[in-house]
N, C-alpha and C positions, 0 to 999 in steps of 0.2 A: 653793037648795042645789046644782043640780045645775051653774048658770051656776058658782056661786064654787067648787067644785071643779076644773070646766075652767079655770079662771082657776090655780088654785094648783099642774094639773099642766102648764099653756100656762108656768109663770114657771119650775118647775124646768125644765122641758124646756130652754127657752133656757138658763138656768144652767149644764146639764149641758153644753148643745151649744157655750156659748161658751167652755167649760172653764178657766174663769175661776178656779176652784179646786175642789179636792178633798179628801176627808178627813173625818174622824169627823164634823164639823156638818152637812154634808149627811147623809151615813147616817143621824145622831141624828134631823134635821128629815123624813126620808122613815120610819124608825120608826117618831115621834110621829102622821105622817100614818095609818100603815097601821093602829095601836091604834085612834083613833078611827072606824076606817071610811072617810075621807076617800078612801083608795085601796086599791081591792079585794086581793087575794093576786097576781094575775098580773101588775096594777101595778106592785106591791111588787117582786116579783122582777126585774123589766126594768128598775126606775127604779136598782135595786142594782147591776145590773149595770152600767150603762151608768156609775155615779160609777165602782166600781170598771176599768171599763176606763181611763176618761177623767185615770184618778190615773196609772194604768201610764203611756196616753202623756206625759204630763207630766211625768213620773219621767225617763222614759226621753230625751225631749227636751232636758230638763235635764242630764243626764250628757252627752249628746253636742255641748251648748254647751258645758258645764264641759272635756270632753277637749280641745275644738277653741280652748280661750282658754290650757289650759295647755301644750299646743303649741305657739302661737306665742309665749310670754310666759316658761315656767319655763325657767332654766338649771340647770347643772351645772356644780359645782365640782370640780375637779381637782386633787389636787397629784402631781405624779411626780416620783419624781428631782430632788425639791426644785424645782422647777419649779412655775408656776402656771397653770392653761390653764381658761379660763371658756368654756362653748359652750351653745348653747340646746336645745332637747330634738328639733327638729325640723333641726338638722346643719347650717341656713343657716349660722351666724355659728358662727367659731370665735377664740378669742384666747389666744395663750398668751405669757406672758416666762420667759428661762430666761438664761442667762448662764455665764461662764469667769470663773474670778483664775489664773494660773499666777503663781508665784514663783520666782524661779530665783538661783542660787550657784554664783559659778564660780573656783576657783583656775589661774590658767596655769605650764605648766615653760615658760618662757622661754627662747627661744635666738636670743638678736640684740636684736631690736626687744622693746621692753616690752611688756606685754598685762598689765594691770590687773586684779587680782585684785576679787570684786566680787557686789554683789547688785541685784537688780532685777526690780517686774511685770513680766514680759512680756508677758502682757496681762490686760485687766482688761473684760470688757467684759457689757455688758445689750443685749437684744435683745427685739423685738414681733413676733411673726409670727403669720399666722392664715390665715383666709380667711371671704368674705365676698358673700350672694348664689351661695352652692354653688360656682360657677365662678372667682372672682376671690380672689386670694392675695395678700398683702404680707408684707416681713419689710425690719424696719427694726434695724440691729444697730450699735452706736456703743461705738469701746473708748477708758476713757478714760485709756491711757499717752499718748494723742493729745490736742491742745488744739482746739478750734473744728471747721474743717469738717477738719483731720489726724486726726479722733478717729471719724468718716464712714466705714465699712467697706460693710457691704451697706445696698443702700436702692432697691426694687424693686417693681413691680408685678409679678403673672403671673395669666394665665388658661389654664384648665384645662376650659373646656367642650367638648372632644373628648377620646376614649379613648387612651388613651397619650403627647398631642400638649401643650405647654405652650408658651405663647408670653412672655417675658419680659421687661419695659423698666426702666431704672433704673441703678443701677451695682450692679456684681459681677461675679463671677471671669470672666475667660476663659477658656473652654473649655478648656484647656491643660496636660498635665501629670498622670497620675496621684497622684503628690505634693502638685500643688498642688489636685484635685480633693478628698483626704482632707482633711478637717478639722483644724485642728493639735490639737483636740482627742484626736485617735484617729492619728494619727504614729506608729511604732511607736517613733524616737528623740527625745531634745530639740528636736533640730531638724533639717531637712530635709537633704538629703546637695547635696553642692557643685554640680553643676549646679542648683540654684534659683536663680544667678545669671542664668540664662535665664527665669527666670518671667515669666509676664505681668502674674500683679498684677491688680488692679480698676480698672474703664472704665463709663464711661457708655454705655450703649448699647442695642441690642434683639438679643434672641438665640429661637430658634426650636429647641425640642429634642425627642427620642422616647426615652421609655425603658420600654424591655421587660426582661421576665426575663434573657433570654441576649442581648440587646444595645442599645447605645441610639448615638445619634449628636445632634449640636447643630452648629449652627453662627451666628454674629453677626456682626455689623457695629459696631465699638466706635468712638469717640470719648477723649476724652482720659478723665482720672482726676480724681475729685472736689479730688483734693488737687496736680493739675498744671496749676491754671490761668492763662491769660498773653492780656492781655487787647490786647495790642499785635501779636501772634504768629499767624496763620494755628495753629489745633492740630493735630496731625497724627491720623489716623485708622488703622484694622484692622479687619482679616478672619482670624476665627480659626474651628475646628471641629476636631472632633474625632469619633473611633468607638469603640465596644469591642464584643468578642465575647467569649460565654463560653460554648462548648461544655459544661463542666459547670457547672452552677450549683446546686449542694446546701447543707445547712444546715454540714456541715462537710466538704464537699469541691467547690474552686473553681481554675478554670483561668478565668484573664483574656488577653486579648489588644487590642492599643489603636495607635491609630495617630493623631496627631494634628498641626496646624501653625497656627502665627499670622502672617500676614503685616502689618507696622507700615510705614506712611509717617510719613516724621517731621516733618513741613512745614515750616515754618520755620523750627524747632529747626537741623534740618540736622546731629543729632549723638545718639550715644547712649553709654552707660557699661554695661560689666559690670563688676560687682568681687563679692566675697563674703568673709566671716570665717569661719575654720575652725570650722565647723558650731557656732558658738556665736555670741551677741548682746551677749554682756557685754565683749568686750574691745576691741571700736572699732577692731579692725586689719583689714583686708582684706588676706589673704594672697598673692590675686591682683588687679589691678586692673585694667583698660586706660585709666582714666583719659577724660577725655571724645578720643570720636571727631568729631573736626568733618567736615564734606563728607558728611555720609551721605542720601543717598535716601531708602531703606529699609533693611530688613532681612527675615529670614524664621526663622524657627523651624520645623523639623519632630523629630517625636519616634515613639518605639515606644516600648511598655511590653509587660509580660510580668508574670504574678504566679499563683500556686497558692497552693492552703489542702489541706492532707490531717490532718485531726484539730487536733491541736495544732500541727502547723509550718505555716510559713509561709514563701515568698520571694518576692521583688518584683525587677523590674530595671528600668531605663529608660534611653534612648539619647539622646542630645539634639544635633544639628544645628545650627548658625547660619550663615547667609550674608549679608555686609555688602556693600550697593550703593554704592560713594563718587562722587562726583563726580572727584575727584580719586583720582589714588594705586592707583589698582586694587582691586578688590573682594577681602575678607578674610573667612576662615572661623574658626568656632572649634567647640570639642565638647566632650561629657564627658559621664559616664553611672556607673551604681552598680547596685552589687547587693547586698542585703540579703536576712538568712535571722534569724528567729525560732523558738521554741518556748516552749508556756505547761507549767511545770513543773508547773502544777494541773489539765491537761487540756483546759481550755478553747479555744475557737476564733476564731480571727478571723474577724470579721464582714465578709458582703459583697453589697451592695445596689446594681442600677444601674450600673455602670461603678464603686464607688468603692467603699472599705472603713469600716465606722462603729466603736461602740464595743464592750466589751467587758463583760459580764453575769457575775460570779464565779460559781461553783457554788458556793460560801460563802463568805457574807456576813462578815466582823470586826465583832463585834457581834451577832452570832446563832450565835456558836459555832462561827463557821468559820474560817479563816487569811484569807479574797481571794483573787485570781488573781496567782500569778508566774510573770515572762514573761523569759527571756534571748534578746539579740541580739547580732547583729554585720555590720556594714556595710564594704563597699569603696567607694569613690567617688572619683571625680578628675575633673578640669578642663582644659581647655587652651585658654588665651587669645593665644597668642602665632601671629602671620600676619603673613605681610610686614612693614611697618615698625611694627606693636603688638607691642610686647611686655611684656603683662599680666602676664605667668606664669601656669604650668601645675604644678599641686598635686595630690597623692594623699592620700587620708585611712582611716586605719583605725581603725574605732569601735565597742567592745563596752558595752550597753545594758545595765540591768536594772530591769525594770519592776515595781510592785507595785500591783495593784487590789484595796482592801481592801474598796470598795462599789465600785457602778455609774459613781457620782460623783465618788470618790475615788481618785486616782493618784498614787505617789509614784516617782522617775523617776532614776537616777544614769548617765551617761554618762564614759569616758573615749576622749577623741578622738586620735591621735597623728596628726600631719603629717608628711609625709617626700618628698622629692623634688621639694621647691620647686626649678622652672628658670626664669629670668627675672624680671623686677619687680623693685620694690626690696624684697622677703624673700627674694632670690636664695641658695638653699643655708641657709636657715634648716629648722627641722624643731621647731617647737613643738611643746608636747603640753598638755591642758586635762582638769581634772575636772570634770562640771557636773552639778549636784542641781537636780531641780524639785517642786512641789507644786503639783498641780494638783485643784481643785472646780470640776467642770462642770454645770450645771444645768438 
């Protein structure tokens, strides 16, 4: 009797010790023991104790597999702003698509040359961007008013594993431009003010940037453009960067300051074009042109900007430089620059992040009982293309905006642009004038 008890409490013992399970059958089976006598009272109590603890740690074991599998395994679904962003619970992996359609309508007053009354996407475009392993970023963004690799906007690696520091490869913007740094999403007009004929545009290349609260700086090394390629041709190459400073930076009060320059060799090319259409896309006329410049070297681009936010106003300026290297014929300059001034008649404020401005949040919603955000402007801007023996012409443009954000996503956008003061080209002494509607769902 006393052997086959040792035996029965030598088999729970291990049972217990190799906690192999727990729970009412053991309790039931250590009970039935202790009824018959098999195992005295103080047995009893220990043998109780010990399932009962050995359930805890297996409880407890369990839950902290269970956390540590839906960590690396559950995600989160997202939708914002109509947008769709999948990320996992543990902040590795993040993936979101989101996208633009602008529609645009445009009637021209005609004076001279025709300008074709007219509608058209402006753009239309889907994007992937995320990030991946905490440090590494992509965003691949493809619009399709474009056919094949013409339809190729951003397409980019970056990594982010140091504090403020971002290193980026791929093609996308050059550094350049407070205008062209704003997303056309969030432009305060249709379209950008006449020196964007100096724009740089998207390049292949790797860029090295810092951005802080009150100022950030970048600078790159670019290569041609996805949609400039010439496979007979040396490409030509650049150096561009830029800085800004923002002594204030509040949620609705901001003072910008910016100074920037792109320098392009053009290699074999040996030649460059500025032209631009009076701050519209629909009518196919460039007001100014220079038409191609053969003999060129290079070029250089430098620029200032200037911008404030005090509540609801808003003003922006920018200065824009050019100086042409020829081989021939002597070296040519050209300039131009703009100033624009806003106010949101709802209150609201312009947004400003990083060196650049985003979008704009209603205090009420259309659709929840409230009006949107309305927003009036007015823009000065001009150009001068004409140096030595170019003669592009040089144009002034005055343009009052009126903006309406009914959602976050939602823009509805009417412009009238007047031109006045064409000198040179062939719209010499012409003075167009254009109405342009857009519609714009950003996601």
């Amino acid at each position: 009797m006393i052997i086959r008890k040792k035996i029965l409490l030598g088999a729970l013992v291990g049972i217990l010790s190799g906690q192999t399970q727990a729970g009412s059958e053991i309790e039931t089976l250590i009970r039935m023991l202790h009824d018959n006598g098999t195992v005295d009272d103080a047995q009893f109590e220990r043998l109780m104790d010990e399932v009962r603890g050995g359930a805890k740690k297996i409880e407890s074991n369990a839950k902290g597999m269970n956390a540590q599998k839906d960590k690396s395994t559950d995600v989160k679904l997202i939708i914002n702003k109509g947008g769709i962003q999948v990320k996992t619970s543990d902040g590795e992996f993040d993936t979101k698509i989101g996208g633009r359609v602008q529609m645009d309508a445009a009637w021209h007053d005609e004076d001279g040359s025709e300008m074709g009354n007219g509608t058209e996407f402006r753009r239309a475009r889907l994007y992937l961007q995320g990030k991946m392993f905490h440090d590494w970023g992509y965003k691949l963004q493809y619009d399709f008013t474009g056919t094949g690799r013409g339809g190729i906007r951003d397409a980019f690696l970056t990594y982010n594993g140091f504090d403020h520091i971002e290193f980026k490869a791929g093609n996308f913007k050059d550094p350049y431009m407070l205008q062209e740094q704003t997303s056309s999403k969030y432009i305060t007009f249709t379209e950008r003010a006449l020196v964007d004929a100096f724009a740089s545009g998207r390049h292949l290349g790797v860029m090295t940037s810092a951005k802080y609260k009150n100022w950030t700086a970048a600078v790159g090394l670019f290569g041609r453009g996805v949609n400039t390629a010439s496979k007979s041709k040396d490409e030509g190459w650049g150096v561009a960067g830029r800085a800004t400073y923002a002594p204030i930076n509040e949620k609705t009060r901001v003072i910008h300051l910016g100074v920037a320059g792109d320098y392009r060799n053009t290699g074999d090319t040996e030649s460059v074009r500025f032209k631009q259409q009076p701050e519209t896309h629909i009518s196919g006329v460039n007001i100014v042109d220079t038409g191609k410049i053969a003999g060129v070297d290079n070029y250089l681009h430098l620029g200032a900007e200037l911008a404030f936010v005090e509540g609801p106003l808003s003003a922006q300026a920018e200065y824009v430089w050019t100086t042409i290297e020829r081989n021939v014929e002597g070296d040519i300059d050209f300039n131009g620059w703009y100033v624009q001034t806003a106010y949101f008649l709802t209150g609201e404020s312009r947004r400003y992040k990083k060196g650049k401005f985003s979008g704009v949040s209603p205090k009420s919603v259309v659709g929840r009982g409230g009006i949107g955000a309305w927003q009036l402007a007015a823009r000065y801007s001009t150009i001068d293309l004409n140096d030595g023996n170019i003669h592009g012409g040089d144009a002034e443009n005055m343009t009052i905006g009126l903006n309406w954000f009914p959602t976050s996503t939602l823009r509805f956008s009417g412009s009238y642009v007047k031109t006045f003061n064409i000198n040179g080209g062939v719209h010499d002494n012409e003075e167009p004038g254009l109405f342009q509607i857009r519609g714009q769902w950003a996601f």
